[in-house]
PABA-607055 format. One record per residue (C-alpha): x, y, z. Coordinates in pm, whole numbers, plus 50000, padded with zeros to 5 digits. Example, Ala and Ser with C-alpha at 12.3 -4.5 7.8 and 13.67 -1.06 7.14 Angstrom:
2
512304955050780;513674989450714;
//
This chain:
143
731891888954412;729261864654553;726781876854852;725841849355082;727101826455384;729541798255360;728671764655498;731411768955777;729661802955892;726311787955895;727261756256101;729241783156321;725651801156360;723861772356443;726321760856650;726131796056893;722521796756876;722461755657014;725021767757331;722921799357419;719711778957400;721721751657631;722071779657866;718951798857882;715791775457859;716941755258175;716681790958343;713471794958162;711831768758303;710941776358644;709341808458592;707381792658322;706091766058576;705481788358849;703221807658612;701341773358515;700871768458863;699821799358937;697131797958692;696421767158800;695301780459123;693451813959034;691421790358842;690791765359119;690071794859390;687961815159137;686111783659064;685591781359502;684271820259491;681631808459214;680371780559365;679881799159722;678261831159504;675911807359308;674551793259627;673961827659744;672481838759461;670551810159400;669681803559755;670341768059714;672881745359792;676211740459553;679081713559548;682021719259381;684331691659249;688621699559224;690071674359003;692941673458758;690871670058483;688291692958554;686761719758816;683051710758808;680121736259002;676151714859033;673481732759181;671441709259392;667761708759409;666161680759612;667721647759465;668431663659171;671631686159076;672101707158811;675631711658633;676371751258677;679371760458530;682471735458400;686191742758366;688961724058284;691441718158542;694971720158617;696481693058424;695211719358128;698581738458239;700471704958295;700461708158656;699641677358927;696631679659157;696441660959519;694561666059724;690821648759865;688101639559616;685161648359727;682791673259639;682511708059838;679321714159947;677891755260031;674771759760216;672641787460064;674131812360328;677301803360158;678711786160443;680421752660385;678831721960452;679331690560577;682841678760446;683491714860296;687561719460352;689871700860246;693791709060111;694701710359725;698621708659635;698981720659280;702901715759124;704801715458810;708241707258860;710061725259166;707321746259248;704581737859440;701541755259624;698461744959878;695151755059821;693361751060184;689481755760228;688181757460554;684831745660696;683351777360698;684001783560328;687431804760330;690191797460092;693971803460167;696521801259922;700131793560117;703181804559970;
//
């Protein structure tokens, strides 16, 4: 009496694990991308909260840079700036920044400044969700 598998009943295995994997990573998927871009955008926001705090706290002025690369905080002092604090950005998670450019600039009251708002659309696959800063240095994340 031998203990073991036949070829047939291993192929047969294989076979049933291929069709249920068919089935359930498609369905997967978009929960897994919502939670990229969710991270995505805690990062991004947290990284708008910093900046605004550091010029507070530092009582001078801040930009902040939102790229796909890379989320980048510089304190400014005169002519001269200062990197603060760097993160990596949202193509990190594999999800697509647009969204303006330029840097976001916070007055030492923690106001924006100058061009200071702009609108960030962060998506992996289906989903998709705007990150809007206003002049006077609120966020709001839509739906």
């Amino acid at each position: 009496m031998s203990h073991g598998f036949t070829l047939f009943e291993l192929l047969l295995a294989l076979a049933l694990v291929a069709v249920v994997s068919g089935i359930a990573l498609p369905r997967l998927q978009r929960p897994l991308d919502r939670l990229a871009v969710e991270r995505a955008v805690f990062d991004a926001s947290a990284a708008h909260q910093r900046a605004r705090s550091l010029a507070i706290a530092r009582n001078r002025p801040t930009v902040l840079q939102v790229r796909a690369d890379s989320l980048r905080i510089r304190v400014l002092s005169g002519i001269d700036s200062t990197d603060a604090w760097a993160h990596h950005g949202p193509a990190e998670y594999g999800v697509a920044l647009s969204g303006p450019s330029h840097w976001l600039r916070f007055d030492p009251t923690g106001l924006g400044a100058g061009v200071a708002n702009g609108t960030w659309s962060f998506s992996k696959g289906r989903v998709q969700r705007r990150v809007i800063a206003s002049r006077v240095g609120r966020l709001r994340v839509s739906p």
